[in-house]
C-alpha positions as CSV (number, residue, x, y, z in Angstrom):
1,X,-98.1,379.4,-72.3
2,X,-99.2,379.0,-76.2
3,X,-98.1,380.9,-78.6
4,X,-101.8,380.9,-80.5
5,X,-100.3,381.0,-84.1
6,X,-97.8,378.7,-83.4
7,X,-98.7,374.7,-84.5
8,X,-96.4,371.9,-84.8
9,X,-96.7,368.8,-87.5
10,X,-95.1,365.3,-87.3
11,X,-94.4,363.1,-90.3
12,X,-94.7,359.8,-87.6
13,X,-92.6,356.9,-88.4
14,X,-90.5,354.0,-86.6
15,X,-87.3,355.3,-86.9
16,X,-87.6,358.9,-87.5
17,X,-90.4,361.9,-86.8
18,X,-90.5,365.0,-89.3
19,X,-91.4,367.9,-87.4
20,X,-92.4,371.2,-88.8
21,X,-94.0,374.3,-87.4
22,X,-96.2,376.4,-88.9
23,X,-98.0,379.7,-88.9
24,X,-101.9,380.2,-88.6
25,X,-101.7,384.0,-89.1
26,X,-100.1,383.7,-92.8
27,X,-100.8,379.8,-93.2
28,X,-97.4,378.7,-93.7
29,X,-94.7,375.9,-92.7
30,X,-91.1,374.8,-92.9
31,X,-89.5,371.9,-91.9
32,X,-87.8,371.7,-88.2
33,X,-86.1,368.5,-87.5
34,X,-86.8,364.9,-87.5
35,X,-86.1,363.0,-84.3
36,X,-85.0,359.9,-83.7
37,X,-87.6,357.3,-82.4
38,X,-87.6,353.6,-81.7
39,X,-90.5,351.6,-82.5
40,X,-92.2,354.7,-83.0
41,X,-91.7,356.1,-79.3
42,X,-89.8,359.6,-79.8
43,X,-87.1,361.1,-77.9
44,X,-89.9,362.9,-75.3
45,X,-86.9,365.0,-74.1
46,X,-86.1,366.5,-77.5
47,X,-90.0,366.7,-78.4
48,X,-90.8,368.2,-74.7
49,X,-87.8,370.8,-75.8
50,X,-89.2,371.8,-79.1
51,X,-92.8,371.7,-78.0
52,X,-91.5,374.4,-75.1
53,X,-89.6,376.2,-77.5
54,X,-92.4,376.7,-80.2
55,X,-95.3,376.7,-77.5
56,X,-97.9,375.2,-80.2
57,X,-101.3,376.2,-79.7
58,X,-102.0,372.9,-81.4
59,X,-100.5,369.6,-82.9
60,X,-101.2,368.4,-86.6
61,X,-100.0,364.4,-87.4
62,X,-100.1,362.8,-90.7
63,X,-102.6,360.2,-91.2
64,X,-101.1,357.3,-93.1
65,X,-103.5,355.4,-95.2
66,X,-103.4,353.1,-98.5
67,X,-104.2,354.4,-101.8
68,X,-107.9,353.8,-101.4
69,X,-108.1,355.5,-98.5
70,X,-108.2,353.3,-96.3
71,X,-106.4,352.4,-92.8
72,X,-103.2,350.4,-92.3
73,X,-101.0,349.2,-89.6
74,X,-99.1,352.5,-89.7
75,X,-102.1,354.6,-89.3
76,X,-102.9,352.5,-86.4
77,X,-99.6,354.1,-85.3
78,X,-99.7,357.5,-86.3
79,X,-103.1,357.3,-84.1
80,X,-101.6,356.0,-81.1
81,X,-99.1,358.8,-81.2
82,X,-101.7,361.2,-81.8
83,X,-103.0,360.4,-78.7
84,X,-100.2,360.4,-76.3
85,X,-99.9,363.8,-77.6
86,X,-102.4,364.6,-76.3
87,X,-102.3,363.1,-73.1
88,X,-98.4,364.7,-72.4
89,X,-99.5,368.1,-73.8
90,X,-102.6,368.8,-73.4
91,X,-103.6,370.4,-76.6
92,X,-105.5,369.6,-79.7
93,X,-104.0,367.1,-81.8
94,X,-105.8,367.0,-85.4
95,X,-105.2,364.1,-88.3
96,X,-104.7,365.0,-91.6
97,X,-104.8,362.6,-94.5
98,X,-100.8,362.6,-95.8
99,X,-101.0,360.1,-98.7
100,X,-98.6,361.3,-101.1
101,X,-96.7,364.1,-98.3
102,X,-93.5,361.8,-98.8
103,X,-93.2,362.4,-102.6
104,X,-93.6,366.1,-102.7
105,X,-91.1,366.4,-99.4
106,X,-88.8,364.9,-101.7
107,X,-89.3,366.6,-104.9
108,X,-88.9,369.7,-102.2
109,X,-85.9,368.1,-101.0
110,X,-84.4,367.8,-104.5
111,X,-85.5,371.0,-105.8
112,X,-83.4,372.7,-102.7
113,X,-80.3,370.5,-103.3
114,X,-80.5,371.9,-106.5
115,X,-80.2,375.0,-105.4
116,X,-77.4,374.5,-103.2
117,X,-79.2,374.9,-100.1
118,X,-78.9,371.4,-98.4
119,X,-76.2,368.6,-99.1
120,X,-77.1,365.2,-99.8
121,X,-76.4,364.2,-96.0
122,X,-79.2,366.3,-95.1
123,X,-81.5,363.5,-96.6
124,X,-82.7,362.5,-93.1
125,X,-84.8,365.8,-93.1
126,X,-86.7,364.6,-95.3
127,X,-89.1,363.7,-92.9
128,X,-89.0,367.0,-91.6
129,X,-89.7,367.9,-95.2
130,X,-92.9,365.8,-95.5
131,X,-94.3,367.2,-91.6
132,X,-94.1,370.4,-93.5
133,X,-96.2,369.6,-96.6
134,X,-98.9,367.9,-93.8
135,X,-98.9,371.0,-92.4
136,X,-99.7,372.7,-95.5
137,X,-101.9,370.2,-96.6
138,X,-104.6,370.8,-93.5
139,X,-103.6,374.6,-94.1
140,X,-105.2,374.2,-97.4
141,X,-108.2,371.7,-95.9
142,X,-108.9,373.4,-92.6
143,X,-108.5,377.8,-93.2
């Protein structure tokens, strides 16, 4: 069963997907974990884990496209996953537009290392970082 606030974000890639979850009742994210992938395929164990853990009510994946807007070969991607999302879960998978989600996860990233709150062998997450800020940004676009 859902948990109806609950959603889940991925930062899609070919080696790694950023995975945040996020709140619909005070619109909020924070990064999760990013999971290995090869050729873009995730780990479906560890994502079927975290999907039954969180219970999304639905799925938010970052749209990759060039500075102009426009489509590229990884959008095609971040599409195709998008659907089999779909397909294997069975809930609403929305696409929201994450030109520039890379630079703020870092500048995130950084501003916690700062901090003292993650090490610089954390850096993976930074994926997990960006799924966050796509979360945020359809947050912002969508409530």
């Amino acid at each position: 069963m859902s948990n109806p606030s609950n959603v889940l974000g991925f930062d899609h890639g070919t080696r790694y997907i950023g995975i945040a979850v996020g709140n619909l009742l005070i619109p909020s994210a924070r990064p999760l974990v990013a999971i290995t992938a090869h050729q873009g395929v995730p780990n479906w164990s560890e994502l079927d884990n975290l999907v039954s853990t969180w219970a999304p009510a639905s799925m938010i994946v970052g749209l990759p496209l060039n500075l102009e807007g426009g489509e590229q070969p990884a959008s095609h991607r971040s599409r195709r996953f998008a659907d089999q999302l779909v397909k294997r879960y069975h809930l609403d998978v929305h696409l929201v537009d994450e030109r520039h989600s890379s630079q703020e996860a870092a500048r995130n990233f950084a501003a916690q290392r700062a901090m003292g709150l993650r090490r610089r062998h954390h850096a993976a997450d930074i994926d997990a970082f960006a799924a966050a800020v796509i979360l945020e940004t359809w947050f912002t676009e969508t409530l």
